[in-house]
C-alpha positions as CSV (number, residue, x, y, z in Angstrom):
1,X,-20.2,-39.3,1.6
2,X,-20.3,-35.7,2.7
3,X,-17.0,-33.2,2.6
4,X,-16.7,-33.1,6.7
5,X,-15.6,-29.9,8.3
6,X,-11.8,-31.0,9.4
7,X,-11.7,-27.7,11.5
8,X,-14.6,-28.4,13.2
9,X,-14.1,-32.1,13.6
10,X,-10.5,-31.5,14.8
11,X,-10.0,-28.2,16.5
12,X,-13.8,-27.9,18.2
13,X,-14.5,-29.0,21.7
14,X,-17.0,-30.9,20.4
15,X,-15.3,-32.2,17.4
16,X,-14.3,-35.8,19.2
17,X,-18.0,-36.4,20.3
18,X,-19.1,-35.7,16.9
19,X,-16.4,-38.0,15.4
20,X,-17.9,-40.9,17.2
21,X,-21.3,-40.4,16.5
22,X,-20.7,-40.3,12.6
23,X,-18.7,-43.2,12.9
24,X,-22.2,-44.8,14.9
25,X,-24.2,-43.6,12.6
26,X,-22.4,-44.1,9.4
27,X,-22.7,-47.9,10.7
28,X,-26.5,-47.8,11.6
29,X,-27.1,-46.4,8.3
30,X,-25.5,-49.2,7.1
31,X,-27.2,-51.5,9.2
32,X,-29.0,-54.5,7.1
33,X,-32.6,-54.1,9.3
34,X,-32.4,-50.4,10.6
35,X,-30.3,-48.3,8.0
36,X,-30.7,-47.9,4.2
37,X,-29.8,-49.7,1.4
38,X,-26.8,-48.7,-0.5
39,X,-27.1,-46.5,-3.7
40,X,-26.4,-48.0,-6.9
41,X,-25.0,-46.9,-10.3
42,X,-28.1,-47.1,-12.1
43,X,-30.1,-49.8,-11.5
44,X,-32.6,-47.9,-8.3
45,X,-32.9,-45.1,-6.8
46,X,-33.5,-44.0,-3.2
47,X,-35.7,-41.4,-2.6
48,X,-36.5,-39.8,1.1
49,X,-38.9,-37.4,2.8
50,X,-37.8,-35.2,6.1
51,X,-39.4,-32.3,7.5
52,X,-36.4,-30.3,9.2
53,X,-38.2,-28.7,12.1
54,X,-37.8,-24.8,11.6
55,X,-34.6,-25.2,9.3
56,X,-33.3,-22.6,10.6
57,X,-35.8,-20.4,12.0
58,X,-33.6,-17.6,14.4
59,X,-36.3,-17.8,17.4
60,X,-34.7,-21.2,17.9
61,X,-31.1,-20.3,17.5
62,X,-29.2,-21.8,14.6
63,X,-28.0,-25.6,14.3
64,X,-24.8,-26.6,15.9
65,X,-22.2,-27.3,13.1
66,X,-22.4,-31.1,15.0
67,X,-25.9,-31.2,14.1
68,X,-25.5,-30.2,10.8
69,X,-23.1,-33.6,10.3
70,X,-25.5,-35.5,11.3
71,X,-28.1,-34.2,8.9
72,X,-25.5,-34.1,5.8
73,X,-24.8,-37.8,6.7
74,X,-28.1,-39.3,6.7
75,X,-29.4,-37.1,3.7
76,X,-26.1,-38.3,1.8
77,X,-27.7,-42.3,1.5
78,X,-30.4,-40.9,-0.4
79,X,-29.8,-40.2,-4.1
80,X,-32.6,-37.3,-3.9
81,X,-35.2,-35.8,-1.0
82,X,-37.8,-33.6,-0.5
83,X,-37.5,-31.1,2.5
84,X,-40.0,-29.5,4.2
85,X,-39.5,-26.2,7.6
86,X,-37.0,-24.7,5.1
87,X,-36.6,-21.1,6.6
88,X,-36.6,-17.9,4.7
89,X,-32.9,-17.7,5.3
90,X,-31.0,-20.1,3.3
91,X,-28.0,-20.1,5.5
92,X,-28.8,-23.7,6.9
93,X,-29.6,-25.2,3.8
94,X,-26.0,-23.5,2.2
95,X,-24.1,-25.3,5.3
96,X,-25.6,-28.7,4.5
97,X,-25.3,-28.4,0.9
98,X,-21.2,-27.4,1.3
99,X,-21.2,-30.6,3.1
100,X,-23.0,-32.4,0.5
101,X,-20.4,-31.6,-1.7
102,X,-20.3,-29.8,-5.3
103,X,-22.2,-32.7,-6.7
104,X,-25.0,-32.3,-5.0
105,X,-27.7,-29.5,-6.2
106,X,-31.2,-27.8,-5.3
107,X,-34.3,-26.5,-6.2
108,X,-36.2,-24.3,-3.4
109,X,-39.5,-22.6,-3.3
110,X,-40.2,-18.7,-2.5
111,X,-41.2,-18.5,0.9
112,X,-45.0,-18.5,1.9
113,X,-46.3,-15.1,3.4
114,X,-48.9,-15.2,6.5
115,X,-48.5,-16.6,9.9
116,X,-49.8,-19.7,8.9
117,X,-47.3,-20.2,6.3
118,X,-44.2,-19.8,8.5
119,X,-42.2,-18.5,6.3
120,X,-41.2,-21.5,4.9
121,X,-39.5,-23.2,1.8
122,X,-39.6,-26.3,0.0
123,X,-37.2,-28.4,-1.5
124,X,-35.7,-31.1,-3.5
125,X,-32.0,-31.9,-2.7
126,X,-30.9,-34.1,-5.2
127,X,-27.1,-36.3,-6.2
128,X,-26.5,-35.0,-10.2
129,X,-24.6,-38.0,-10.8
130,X,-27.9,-39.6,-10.2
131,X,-30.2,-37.0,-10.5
132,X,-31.4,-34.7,-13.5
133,X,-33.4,-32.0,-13.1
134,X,-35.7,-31.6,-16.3
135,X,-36.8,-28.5,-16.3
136,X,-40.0,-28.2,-15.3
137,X,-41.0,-26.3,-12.0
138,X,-43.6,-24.5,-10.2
139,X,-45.7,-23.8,-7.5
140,X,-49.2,-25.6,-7.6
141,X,-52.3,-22.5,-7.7
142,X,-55.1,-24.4,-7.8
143,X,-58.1,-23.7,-10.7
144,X,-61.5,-22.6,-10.3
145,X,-64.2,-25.5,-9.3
146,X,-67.5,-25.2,-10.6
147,X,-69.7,-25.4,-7.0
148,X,-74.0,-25.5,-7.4
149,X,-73.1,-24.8,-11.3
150,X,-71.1,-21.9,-10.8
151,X,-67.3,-21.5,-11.1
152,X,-65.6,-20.3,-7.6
153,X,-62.1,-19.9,-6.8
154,X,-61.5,-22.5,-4.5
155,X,-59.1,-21.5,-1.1
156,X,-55.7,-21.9,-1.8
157,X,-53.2,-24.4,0.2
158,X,-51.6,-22.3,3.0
159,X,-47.8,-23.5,2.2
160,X,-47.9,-23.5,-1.9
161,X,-46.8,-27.2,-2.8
162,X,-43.9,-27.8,-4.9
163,X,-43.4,-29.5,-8.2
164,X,-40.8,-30.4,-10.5
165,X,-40.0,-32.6,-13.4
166,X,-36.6,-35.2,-13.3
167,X,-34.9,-37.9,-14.9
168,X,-32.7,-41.0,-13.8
169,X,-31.4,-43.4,-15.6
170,X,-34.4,-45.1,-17.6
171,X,-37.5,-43.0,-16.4
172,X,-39.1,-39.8,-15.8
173,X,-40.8,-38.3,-13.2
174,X,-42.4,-35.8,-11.4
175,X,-42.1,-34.7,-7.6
176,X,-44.6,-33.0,-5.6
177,X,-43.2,-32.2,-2.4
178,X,-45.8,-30.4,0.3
179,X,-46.6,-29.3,3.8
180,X,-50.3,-29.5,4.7
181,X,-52.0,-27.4,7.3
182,X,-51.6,-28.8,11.0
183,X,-54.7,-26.7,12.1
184,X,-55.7,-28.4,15.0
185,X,-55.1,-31.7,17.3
186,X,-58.4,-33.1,15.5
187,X,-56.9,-35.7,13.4
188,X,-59.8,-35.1,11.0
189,X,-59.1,-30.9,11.1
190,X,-61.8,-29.8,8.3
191,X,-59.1,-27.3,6.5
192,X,-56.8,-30.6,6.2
193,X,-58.7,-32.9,4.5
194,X,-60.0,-30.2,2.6
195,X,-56.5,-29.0,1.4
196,X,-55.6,-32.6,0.8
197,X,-58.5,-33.6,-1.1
198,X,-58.1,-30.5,-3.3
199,X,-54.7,-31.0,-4.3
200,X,-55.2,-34.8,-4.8
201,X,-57.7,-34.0,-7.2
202,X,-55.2,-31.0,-9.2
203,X,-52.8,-33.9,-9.2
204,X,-54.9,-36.4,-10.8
205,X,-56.0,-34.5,-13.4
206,X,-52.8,-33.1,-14.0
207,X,-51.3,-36.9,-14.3
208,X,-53.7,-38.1,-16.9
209,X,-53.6,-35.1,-19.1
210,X,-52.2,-36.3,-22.7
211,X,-49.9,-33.2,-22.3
212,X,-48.5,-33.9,-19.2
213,X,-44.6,-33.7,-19.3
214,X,-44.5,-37.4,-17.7
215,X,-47.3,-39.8,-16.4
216,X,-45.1,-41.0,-13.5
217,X,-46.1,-38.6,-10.5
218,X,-44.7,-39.1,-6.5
219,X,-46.6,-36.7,-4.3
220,X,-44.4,-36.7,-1.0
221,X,-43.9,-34.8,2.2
222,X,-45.5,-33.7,5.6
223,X,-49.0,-34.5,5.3
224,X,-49.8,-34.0,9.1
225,X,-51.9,-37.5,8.8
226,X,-52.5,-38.9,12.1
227,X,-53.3,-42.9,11.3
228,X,-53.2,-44.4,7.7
229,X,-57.1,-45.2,8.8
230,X,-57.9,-41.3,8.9
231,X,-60.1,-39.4,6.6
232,X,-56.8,-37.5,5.8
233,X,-55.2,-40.7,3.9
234,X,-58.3,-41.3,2.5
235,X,-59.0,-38.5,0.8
236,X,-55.7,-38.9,-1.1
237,X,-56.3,-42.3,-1.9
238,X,-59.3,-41.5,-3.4
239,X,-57.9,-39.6,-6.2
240,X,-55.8,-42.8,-7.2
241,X,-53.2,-42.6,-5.5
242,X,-51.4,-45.5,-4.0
243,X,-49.0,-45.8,-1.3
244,X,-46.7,-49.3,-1.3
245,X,-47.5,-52.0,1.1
246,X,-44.2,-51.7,2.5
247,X,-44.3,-48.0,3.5
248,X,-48.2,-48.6,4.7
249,X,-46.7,-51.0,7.3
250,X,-43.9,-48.8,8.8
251,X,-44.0,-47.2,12.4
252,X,-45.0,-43.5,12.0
253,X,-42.4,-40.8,11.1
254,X,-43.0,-38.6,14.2
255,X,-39.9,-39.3,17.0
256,X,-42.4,-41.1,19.2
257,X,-42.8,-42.9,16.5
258,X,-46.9,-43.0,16.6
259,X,-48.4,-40.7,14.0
260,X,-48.4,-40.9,10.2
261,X,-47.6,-37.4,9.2
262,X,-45.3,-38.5,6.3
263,X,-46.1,-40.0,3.4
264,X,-44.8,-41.0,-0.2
265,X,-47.7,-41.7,-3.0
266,X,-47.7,-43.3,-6.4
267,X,-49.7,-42.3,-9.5
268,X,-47.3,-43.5,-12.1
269,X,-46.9,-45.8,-14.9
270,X,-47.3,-49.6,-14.8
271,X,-44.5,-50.4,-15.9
272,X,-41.9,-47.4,-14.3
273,X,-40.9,-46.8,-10.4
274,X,-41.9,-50.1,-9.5
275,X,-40.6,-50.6,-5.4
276,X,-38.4,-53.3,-4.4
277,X,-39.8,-53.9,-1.3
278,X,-37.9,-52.0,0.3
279,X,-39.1,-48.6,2.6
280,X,-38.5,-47.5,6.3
281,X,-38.4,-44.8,8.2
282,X,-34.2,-44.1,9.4
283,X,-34.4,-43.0,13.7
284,X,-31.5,-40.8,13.8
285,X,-32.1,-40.9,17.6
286,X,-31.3,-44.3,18.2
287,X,-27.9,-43.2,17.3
288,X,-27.2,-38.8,18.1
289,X,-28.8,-36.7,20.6
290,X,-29.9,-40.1,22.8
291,X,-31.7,-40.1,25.6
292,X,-28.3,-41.0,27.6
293,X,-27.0,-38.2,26.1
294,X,-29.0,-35.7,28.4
295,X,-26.0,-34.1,30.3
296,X,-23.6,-33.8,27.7
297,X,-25.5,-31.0,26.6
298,X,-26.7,-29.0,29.5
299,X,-24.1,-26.3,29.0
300,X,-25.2,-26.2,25.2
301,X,-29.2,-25.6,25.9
302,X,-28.0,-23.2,28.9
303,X,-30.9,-21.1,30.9
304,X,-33.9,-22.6,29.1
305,X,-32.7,-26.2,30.0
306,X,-33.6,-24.8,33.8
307,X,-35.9,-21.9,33.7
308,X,-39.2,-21.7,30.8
309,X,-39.3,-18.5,29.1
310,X,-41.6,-17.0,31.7
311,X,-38.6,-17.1,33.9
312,X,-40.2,-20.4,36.1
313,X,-38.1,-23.4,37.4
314,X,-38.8,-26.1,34.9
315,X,-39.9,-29.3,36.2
316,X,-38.8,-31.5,33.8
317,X,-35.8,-30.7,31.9
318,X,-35.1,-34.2,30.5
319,X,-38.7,-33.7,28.6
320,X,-37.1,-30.0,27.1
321,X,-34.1,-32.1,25.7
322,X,-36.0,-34.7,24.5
323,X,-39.0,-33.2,23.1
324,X,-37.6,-29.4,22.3
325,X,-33.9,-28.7,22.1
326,X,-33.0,-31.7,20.3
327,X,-35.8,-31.7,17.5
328,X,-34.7,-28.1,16.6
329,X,-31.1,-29.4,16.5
330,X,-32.1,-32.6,14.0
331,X,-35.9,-32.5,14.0
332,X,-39.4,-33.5,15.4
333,X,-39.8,-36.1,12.1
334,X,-37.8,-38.5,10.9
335,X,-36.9,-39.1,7.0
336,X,-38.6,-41.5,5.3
337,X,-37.5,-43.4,2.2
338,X,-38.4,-46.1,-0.3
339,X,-36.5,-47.3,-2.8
340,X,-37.8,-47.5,-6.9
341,X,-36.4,-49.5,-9.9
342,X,-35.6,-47.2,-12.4
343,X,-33.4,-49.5,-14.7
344,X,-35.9,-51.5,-17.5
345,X,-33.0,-52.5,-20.0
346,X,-34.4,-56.3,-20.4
347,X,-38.2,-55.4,-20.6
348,X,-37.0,-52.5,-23.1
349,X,-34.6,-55.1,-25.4
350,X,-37.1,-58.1,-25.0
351,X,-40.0,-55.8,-26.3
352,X,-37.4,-54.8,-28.9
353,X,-37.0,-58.1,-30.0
354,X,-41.1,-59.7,-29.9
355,X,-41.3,-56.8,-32.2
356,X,-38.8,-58.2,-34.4
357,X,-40.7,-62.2,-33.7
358,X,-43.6,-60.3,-34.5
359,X,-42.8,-58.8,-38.1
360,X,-40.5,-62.4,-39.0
361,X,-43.5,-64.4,-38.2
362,X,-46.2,-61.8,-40.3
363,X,-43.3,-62.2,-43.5
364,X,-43.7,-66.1,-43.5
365,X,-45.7,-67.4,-46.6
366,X,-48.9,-68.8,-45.8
């Protein structure tokens, strides 16, 4: 559970509000059909996806300290997560992690440099009681391809993905958290599948090197796929990756719920981070920042709740809560999990033991 703020909680205006919403969301998260299962010791682990709309880029003003519970809360039921909209300044990111608690660790990307890139970060939050980070890191530059015969350097991936080696419990693995290029409406955008083929492509090869540091690779984050049925998601799967039934199945990960932009792939071992079944997509809406919720935060969006920035009447302020104000106080996605076995004592011990079958029955005398 996360280290609330008691001054805030007890002292702020807001504090009482915010009180009842944890308590509403601490129970939805709990929640046997819309929630998340609970962590264990050492047996699974629950790993999440969440692209934190412009975390915390200053055109938008910084996150309430409410919203920042909210965040800490839901990222605390995961045992690690990738994060994507990480700003240049780490401010944000050092209030949730103080919430988070002194267990609780990172690893974060330089920033990207261009317009395109946003100045943004990427991360991996991660539980070191569950969690070890390995040592390896790095930001993906991807090799010359040999076009028409001839070696070119192909165009590099506007936000440089992020990868980085870990360990829990009985298995190894390696993280690749990204954030590919929106470009355009065009849920087929050129420079999109383009990007997402090329790094598909660095990944496989990278996974079935013999010198790999593991064979057990998770590619995760905002792909800005539209519809699993989109050359986008195809050109990942056709490097070899696989994405579990159970998150194939699941609503999208945008707040109306209706595109795929999220995703969580598989190129591992046959034997290591096998799925229980279990994946979703946690609507932190259904709970904070509700629809109903509209007027208890008029005085909080002031002016721009009224007036656009060119000074106009706005005709629909309800659509600025719901679509503006609030997903830069959470966010315009919502994290996605799935949870992996990670815990292979029996098959370990009973291959252990055919060994020992093996060499008793090779000793007896013909």
């Amino acid at each position: 559970m996360p280290y609330y703020n008691r001054d805030f909680l007890t002292q702020d205006p807001a504090g009482e509000r915010t009180l009842e919403r944890l308590l509403a969301l601490r129970s939805r998260l709990d929640d046997p059909v819309y929630g998340v299962p609970p962590r264990s010791q050492e047996t699974t682990l629950l790993l999440a996806t969440w692209n934190l709309r412009d975390f915390d880029k200053p055109a938008y003003g910084r996150r309430s300290e409410e919203a920042i519970h909210y965040i800490a809360e839901v990222v605390a039921r995961f045992d690690m997560i990738a994060l994507q909209e990480i700003y240049r300044d780490l401010e944000a990111l050092e209030r949730l992690m103080r919430l988070l608690g002194g267990h609780w660790s990172y690893l974060v990307t330089d920033t990207g440099e261009g317009q395109a890139a946003n100045n943004e970060r990427l991360a991996f939050l991660y539980d070191t009681r569950k969690v070890n980070f390995a040592g390896l890191a790095g930001e993906i530059v991807l090799p010359p391809i040999k076009i028409d015969g001839e070696l070119r350097q192909p165009r590099q991936l506007v936000r440089t993905p992020y990868i980085a080696g870990f360990r829990s419990a009985w298995t190894d693995f390696v993280l690749c958290t990204v954030h590919i290029l929106y470009g355009s409406s065009n849920p087929n955008h050129p420079a999109r599948v383009e990007e997402i083929r090329q790094l598909a492509r660095f990944l496989k090869d990278r996974s079935t090197d013999p010198a790999a540091w593991s064979r057990n690779l998770i590619v995760l984050g905002d792909f800005n796929i539209f519809s699993n049925r989109d050359i986008t998601m195809q050109a990942l799967l056709d490097e070899g990756f696989l994405i579990p039934a159970e998150l194939q199945s699941i609503p999208g990960s945008n707040v109306p719920r209706n595109k795929h932009y999220d995703q969580i792939a598989f190129r591992v071992r046959p034997d290591r981070l096998n799925t229980t079944g279990k994946a979703g997509v946690f609507d932190i809406f259904d709970v904070v920042y509700r629809d109903e919720d509209e007027p208890l935060y008029i005085d909080e969006m002031g002016a721009r709740y009224h007036t656009t920035s060119e000074g106009k009447p706005r005709q629909n302020p309800s659509q600025y809560y719901r679509t503006y104000w609030r997903t830069h106080q959470i966010s315009d996605h919502l994290p996605m999990w799935v949870e992996l076995r990670i815990n292979y004592t029996e098959p370990y011990l009973n291959r252990l033991l055919e060994e020992w079958q093996k060499k008793t029955t090779d000793s007896q005398p013909e």
